[in-house]
KOLLUM-241383 format. One record per residue (C-alpha): residue in one letter; y, x, z. Coordinates in steps of 0.1 Angstrom, whole numbers, padded with zeros to 4 digits, always signed. Example, Ala and Ser with C-alpha at 12.3 -4.5 7.8 and 13.67 -1.06 7.14 Angstrom:
a-0045+0123+0078
s-0011+0137+0071
END
This chain:
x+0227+0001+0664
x+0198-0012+0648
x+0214-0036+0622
x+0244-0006+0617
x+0216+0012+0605
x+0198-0009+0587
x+0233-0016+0571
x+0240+0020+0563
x+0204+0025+0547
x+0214-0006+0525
x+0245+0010+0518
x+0229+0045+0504
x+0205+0029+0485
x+0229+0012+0465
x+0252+0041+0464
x+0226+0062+0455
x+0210+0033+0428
x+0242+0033+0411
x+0243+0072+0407
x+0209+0070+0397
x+0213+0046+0370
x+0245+0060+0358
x+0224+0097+0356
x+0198+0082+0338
x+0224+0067+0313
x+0244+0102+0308
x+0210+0116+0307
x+0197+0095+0274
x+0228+0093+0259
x+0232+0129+0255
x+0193+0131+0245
x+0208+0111+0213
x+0241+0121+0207
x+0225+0157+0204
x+0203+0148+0178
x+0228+0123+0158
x+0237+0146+0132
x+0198+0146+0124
x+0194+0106+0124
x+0230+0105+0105
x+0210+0127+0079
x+0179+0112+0078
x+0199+0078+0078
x+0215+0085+0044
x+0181+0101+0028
x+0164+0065+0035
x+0194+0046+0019
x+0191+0069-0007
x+0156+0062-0017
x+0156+0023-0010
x+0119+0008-0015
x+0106-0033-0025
x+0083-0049+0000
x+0048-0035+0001
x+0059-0007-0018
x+0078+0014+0014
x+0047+0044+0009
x+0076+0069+0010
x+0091+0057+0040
x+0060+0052+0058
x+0050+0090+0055
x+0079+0101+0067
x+0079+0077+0098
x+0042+0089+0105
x+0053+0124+0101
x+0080+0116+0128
x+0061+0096+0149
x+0031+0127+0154
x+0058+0152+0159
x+0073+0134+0185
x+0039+0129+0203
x+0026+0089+0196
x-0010+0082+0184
x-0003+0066+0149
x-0020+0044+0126
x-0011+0038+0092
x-0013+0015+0064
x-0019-0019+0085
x-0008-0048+0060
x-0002-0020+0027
x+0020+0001+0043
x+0031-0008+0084
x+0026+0018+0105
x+0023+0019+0140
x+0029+0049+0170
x+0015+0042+0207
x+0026+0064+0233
x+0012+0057+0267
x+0033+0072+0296
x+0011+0062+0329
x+0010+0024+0343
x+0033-0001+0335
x+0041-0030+0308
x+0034-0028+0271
x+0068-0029+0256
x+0067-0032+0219
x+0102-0024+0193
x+0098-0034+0156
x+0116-0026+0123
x+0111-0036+0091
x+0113-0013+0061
x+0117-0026+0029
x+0149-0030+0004
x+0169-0053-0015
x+0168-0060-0053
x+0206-0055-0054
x+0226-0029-0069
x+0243-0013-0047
x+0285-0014-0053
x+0298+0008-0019
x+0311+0040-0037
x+0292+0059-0009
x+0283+0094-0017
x+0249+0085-0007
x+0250+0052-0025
x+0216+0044-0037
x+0207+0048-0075
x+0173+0037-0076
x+0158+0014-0104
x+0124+0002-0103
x+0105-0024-0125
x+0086-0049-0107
x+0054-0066-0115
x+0066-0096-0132
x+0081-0065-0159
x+0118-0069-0150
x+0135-0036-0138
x+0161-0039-0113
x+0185-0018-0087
x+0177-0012-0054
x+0197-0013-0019
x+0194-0013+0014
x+0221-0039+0016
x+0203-0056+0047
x+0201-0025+0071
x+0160-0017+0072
x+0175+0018+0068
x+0193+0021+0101
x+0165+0001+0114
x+0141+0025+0109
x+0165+0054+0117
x+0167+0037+0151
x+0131+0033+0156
x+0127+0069+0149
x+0157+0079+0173
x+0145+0058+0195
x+0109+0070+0196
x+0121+0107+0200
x+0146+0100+0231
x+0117+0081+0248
x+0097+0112+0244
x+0122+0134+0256
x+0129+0107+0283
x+0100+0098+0299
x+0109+0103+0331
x+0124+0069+0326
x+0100+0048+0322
x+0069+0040+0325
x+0039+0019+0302
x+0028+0015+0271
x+0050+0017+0243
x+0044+0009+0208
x+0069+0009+0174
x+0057-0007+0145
x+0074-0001+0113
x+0069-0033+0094
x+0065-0037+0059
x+0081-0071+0033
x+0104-0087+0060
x+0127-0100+0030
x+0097-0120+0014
x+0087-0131+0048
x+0052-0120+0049
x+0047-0078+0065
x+0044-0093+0100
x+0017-0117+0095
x+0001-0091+0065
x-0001-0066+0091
x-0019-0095+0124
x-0041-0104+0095
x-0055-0068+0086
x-0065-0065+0120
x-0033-0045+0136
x-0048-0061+0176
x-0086-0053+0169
x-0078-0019+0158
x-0069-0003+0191
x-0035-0018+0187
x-0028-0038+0226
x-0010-0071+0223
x+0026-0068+0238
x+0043-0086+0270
x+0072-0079+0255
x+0087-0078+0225
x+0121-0062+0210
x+0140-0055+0179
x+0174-0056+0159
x+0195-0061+0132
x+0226-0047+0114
x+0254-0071+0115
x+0286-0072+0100
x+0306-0074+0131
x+0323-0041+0146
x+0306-0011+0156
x+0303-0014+0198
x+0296-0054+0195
x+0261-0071+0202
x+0250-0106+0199
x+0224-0116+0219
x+0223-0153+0224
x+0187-0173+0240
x+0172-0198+0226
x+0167-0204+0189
x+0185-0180+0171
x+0173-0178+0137
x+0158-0210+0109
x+0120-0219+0102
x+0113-0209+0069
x+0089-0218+0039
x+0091-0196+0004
x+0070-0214-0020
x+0067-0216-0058
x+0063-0250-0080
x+0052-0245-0113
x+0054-0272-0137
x+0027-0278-0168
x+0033-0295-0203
x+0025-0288-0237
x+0042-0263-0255
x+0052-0266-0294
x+0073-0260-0320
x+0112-0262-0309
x+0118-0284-0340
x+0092-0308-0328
x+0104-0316-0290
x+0083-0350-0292
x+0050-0334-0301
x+0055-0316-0267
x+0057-0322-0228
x+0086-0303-0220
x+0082-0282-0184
x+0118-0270-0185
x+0133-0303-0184
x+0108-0313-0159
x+0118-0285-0139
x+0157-0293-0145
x+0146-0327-0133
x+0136-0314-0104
x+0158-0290-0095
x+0186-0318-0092
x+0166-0345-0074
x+0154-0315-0043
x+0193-0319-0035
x+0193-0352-0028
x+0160-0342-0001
x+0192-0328+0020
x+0219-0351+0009
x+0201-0381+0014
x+0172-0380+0043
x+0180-0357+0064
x+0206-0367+0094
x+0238-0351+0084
x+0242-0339+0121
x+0208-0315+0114
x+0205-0283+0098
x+0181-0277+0064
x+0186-0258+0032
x+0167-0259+0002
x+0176-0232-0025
x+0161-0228-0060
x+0163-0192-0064
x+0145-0185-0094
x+0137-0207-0127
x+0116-0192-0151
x+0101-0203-0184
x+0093-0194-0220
x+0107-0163-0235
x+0119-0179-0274
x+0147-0196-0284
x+0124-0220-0308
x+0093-0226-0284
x+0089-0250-0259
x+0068-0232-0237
x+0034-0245-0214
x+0052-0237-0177
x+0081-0234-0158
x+0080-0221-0122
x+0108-0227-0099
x+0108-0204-0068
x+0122-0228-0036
x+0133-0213+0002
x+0133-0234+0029
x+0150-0233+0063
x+0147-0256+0093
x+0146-0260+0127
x+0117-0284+0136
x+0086-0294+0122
x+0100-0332+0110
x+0125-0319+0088
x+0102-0292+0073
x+0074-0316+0070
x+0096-0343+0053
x+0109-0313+0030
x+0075-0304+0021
x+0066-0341+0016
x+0094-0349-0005
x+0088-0322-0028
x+0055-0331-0034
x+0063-0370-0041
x+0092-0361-0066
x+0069-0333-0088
x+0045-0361-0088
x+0071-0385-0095
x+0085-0365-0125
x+0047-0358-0137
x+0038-0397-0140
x+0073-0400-0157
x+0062-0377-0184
x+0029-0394-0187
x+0008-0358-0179
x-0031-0363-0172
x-0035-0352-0132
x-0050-0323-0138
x-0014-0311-0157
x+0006-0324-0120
x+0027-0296-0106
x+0010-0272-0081
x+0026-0256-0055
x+0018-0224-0040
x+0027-0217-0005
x+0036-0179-0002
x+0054-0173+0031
x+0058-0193+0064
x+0080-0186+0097
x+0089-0204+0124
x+0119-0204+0142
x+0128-0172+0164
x+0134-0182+0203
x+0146-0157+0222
x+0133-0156+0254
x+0160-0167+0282
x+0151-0142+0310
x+0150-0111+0289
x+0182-0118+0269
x+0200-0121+0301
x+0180-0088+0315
x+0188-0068+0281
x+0225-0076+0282
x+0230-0070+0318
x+0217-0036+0312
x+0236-0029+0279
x+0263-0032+0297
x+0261+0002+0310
x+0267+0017+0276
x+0286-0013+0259
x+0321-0030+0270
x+0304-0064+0288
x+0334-0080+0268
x+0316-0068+0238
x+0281-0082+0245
x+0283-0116+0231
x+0260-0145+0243
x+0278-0178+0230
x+0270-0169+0196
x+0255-0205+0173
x+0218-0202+0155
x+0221-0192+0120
x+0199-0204+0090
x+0187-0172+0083
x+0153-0164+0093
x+0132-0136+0101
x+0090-0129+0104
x+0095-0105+0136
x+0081-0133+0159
x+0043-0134+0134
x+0038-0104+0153
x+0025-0120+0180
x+0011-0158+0177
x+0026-0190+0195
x+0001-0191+0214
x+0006-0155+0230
x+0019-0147+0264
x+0048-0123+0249
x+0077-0125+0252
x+0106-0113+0231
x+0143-0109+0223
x+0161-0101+0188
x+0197-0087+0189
x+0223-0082+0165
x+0237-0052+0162
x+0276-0041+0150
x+0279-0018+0123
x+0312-0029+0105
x+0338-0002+0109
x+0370-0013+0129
x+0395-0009+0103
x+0372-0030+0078
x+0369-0059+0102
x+0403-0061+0113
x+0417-0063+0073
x+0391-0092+0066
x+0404-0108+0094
x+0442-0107+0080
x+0427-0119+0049
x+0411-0149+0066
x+0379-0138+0066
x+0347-0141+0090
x+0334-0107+0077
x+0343-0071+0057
x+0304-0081+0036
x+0275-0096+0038
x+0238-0091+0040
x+0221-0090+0006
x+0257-0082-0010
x+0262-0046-0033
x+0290-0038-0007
x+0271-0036+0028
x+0281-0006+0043
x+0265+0005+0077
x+0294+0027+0098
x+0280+0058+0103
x+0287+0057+0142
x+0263+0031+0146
x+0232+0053+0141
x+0234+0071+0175
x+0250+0041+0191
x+0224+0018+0181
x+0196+0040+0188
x+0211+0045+0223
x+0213+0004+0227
x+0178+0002+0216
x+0168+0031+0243
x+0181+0018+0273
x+0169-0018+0262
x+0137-0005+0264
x+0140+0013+0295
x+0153-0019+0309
x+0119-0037+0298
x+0099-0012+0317
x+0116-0015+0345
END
């Protein structure tokens, strides 16, 4: 009799385990559904009103509005414009979600009614159009539904939870502005874990969530070049910078091309040449703006190297004095993002109570993009942390590019990103029950 009921308490446990954590799944996912036609609204307002890195004010306010409605401590303007909400709900882990705020300098092509129409002029004086065309938008509209159904929710769990609303993730710099303007001595408790996502253009209902390196290193630095202007008409009174810079533009390719092993992964992209502003002037400067992405500190250090020895190259070519050598100026540095084994296998077991398992996808290859979520906490720190991808590619639109032999319907950073509107609640109910898995 004793191990028959030993057995049966075993038995009712489970039995009563499973009801419990399918209750507590109905239980959040109509907390969310019920308020979706208020994140679907707010969704559209922030795509509507798209703003650069460092310049989100208007999207911080109305996170820190939401944030103190819904019952967090807040602090605000931590690296510009990061804010952060703490909410602490009795003993337990600190669990930390982040999203990033800031826009795209793209204009934005999707027809939508709520397209975005925003110009603005940046500080170097050229205007441009603004997007969201990378998903910040749902990003934050998930951090804000998520904030309000672990409010309503906190039967749930239990800890410390903290959403930080990140400014300049596209320049690779908001996470480390906001650790260097004192986000941990202000009150602010380093994490032991740590979670976010991203829009993806893969169908709405599908994750990826694959451990170990998942996203490139990355280095954003600018070179600029110094010569001696002059008179267009009088090329050989001058040291050109432009055709220094050309010079250079064509011998960083061979960097990949010809010393890195073909079987590794780098990318080195000139994204921006600028110089002069006459047709008849040879000006003093040209500034090339370079991205880098890697995967390990040899190739970026043989990168970083290799730059250096060919703008010096080029300078002794042209015969400059040294104190007219290139200079480089480092702006932005990430390393690569690791997700942590244990909790990506922990998050998409649990996901699998809202999700189709078939849908959560582990066996999915690094990619070269890269992200600054992981400068939130140092290499050195005890956190640990897991970054998802999230579907937001309607059905329909995915299964046409696939007819038409293609990977995706769009692209990141393209005019035609379109988030489905069914994956605001969906993701915000993805990023609840994550988080109630990470407390528990």
């Amino acid at each position: 009799m004793k191990y028959f009921n030993a057995f049966n308490v075993i038995i009712i446990f489970f039995l009563f385990s499973k009801t419990s954590f399918s209750q507590q799944t109905k239980t959040l996912k109509n907390s969310i559904y019920n308020d979706s036609d208020r994140l679907v609204s707010l969704y559209k307002d922030l795509h509507q009103n798209p703003e650069l890195a460092f310049m989100e004010n208007r999207t911080s306010n109305i996170i820190e509005k939401e944030l103190k409605q819904n019952g967090y401590k807040v602090y605000t303007k931590i690296g510009k414009t990061g804010v952060v909400g703490i909410m602490v709900n009795g003993k337990g882990p600190t669990v930390m979600y982040r999203a990033d705020m800031d826009c795209n300098a793209v204009k934005e092509e999707t027809n939508l009614e709520f397209a975005s129409k925003k110009r603005v002029i940046k500080e170097d004086g050229v205007e441009v159009s603004l997007m969201h065309a990378c998903g910040h938008d749902a990003h934050i509209t998930w951090l804000l539904g998520i904030a309000k159904a672990m409010n309503e929710n906190k039967a749930l769990w239990k800890g410390t939870l903290i959403f930080v609303a990140q400014p300049a993730e596209e320049i690779i710099q908001g996470a480390q502005a906001m650790v260097n303007d004192s986000m941990y001595e202000k009150g602010i408790p380093i994490p032991d874990y740590l979670f976010g996502m991203h829009t993806w253009p893969i169908p709405v209902g599908t994750v990826y969530n694959g451990s170990g390196v998942r996203f490139a290193g990355s280095d954003q630095l600018d070179v600029t070049f110094f010569g001696i202007g002059g008179h267009g008409a009088s090329p050989e009174l001058t040291k050109d910078p432009i055709v220094m810079g050309s010079n250079a533009v064509l011998q960083y390719q061979t960097i990949i091309s010809r010393n890195i092993n073909a079987q590794e992964s780098a990318v080195l992209t000139v994204g921006s040449f600028t110089a002069g502003n006459s047709n008849n002037i040879i000006p003093a400067t040209a500034t090339l703006k370079l991205n880098l992405r890697w995967f390990n500190d040899k190739t970026r250090n043989l990168m970083l190297n290799a730059i250096n020895d060919i703008n010096e190259g080029i300078a002794r070519a042209n015969n400059l004095p040294k104190e007219l050598y290139p200079k480089i100026k480092m702006k932005s540095n990430v390393y690569p993002l690791i997700n942590n084994d244990y909790l990506q296998v922990k998050i998409n077991k649990s996901l699998s109570k809202v999700l189709n398992p078939a849908n959560i996808i582990s066996n999915v290859p690094a990619v070269m993009v890269s992200e600054d979520f992981q400068n939130l906490v140092s290499k050195d720190s005890k956190t640990t942390y897991d970054y998802i991808f999230i579907g937001v590619a309607n059905q329909n639109l995915v299964d046409k590019a696939k007819k038409e032999g293609k990977e995706f319907p769009y692209y990141n950073h393209n005019g035609n990103f379109i988030v489905d509107l069914s994956a605001i609640p969906l993701g915000t109910l993805i990023g609840s029950n994550a988080l109630i898995e990470l407390f528990n």
